[in-house]
N, C-alpha and C positions, 0 to 999 in steps of 0.2 A: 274519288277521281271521276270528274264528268269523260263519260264515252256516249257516242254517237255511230250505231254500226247498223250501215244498212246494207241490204242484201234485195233478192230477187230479179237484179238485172239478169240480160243476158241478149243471145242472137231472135228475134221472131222476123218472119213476114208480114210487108206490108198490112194493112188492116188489122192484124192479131193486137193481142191486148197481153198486159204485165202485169202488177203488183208489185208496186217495191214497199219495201219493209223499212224500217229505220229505228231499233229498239233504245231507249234509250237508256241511264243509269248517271249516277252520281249528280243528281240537281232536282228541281221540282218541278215535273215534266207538268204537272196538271195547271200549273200558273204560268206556263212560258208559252210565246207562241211558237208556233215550228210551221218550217217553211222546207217548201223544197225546190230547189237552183238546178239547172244544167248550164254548161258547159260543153261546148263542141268543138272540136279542133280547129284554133285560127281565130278562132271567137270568143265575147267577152261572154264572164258568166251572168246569166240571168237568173229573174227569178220564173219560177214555174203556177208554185200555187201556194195559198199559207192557211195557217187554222187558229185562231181564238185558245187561251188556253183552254174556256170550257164548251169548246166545239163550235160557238152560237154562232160563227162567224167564219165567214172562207172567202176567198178572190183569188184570182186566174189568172196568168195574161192571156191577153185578146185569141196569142195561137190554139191555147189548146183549152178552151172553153167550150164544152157540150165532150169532150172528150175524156177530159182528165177529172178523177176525184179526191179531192183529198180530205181523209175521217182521223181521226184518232181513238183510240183505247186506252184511258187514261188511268183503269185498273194493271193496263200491261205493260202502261209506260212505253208505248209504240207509236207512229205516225206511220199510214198509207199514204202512196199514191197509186191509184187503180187508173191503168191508161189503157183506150179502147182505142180502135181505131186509127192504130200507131201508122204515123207515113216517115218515108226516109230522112226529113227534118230534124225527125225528134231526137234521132240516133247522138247522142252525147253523153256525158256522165253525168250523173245524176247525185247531188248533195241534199243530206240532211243539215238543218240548221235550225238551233233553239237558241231563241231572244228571252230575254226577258229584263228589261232595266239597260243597264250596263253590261248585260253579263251575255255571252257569245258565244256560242261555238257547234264546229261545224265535224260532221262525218269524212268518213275517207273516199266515199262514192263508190257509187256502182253504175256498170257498164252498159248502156242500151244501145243494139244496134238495130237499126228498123233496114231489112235489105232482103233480096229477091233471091 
């Protein structure tokens, strides 16, 4: 059974920084790529940042470039995203998603809310 559970959202202040987690199971995490989307209330979901299955490779979008990082651990079968410098923008939910081929699927999200 592919799952996709990420965790480590939650409330920070402007500027503060998060970790989200995104552990994965049931597929072959080392050959897929994973990606991570937000979604904000009202709004379509985008993508945020993605990773190579064997790491070589990552991209951004333009918002959160010099801020956001995203690695993987392909012994834990995990994908990060490490966000610095969080502003009230970012505040949206936050999806895991593993590509690989035809084959899709996505997390249930977790919560960022960037506020004063």
């Amino acid at each position: 059974q592919v799952q996709l559970v990420e965790s480590g959202g939650g409330l920070v202040q402007p500027g503060g920084s998060l970790r989200l987690s995104c552990a994965a199971s049931g597929f072959t995490f080392s050959r897929s790529t994973m990606r991570w989307y937000r979604q904000a209330p009202g709004k379509e979901r985008e993508l945020v940042a993605a990773i190579t299955g064997a790491g070589g490779s990552t991209n951004y979008a333009d918002s959160v470039k010099g801020r956001f990082t995203i690695a993987r651990d392909n012994a834990k079968n995990t994908v990060y995203l490490q966000m610095n410098s969080l502003k009230p923008e970012d505040t949206a939910v936050y999806y895991c998603n593993a590509v690989r081929g035809l084959f899709s699927s996505w997390g249930q999200g977790t919560q960022v809310t960037v506020s004063s």
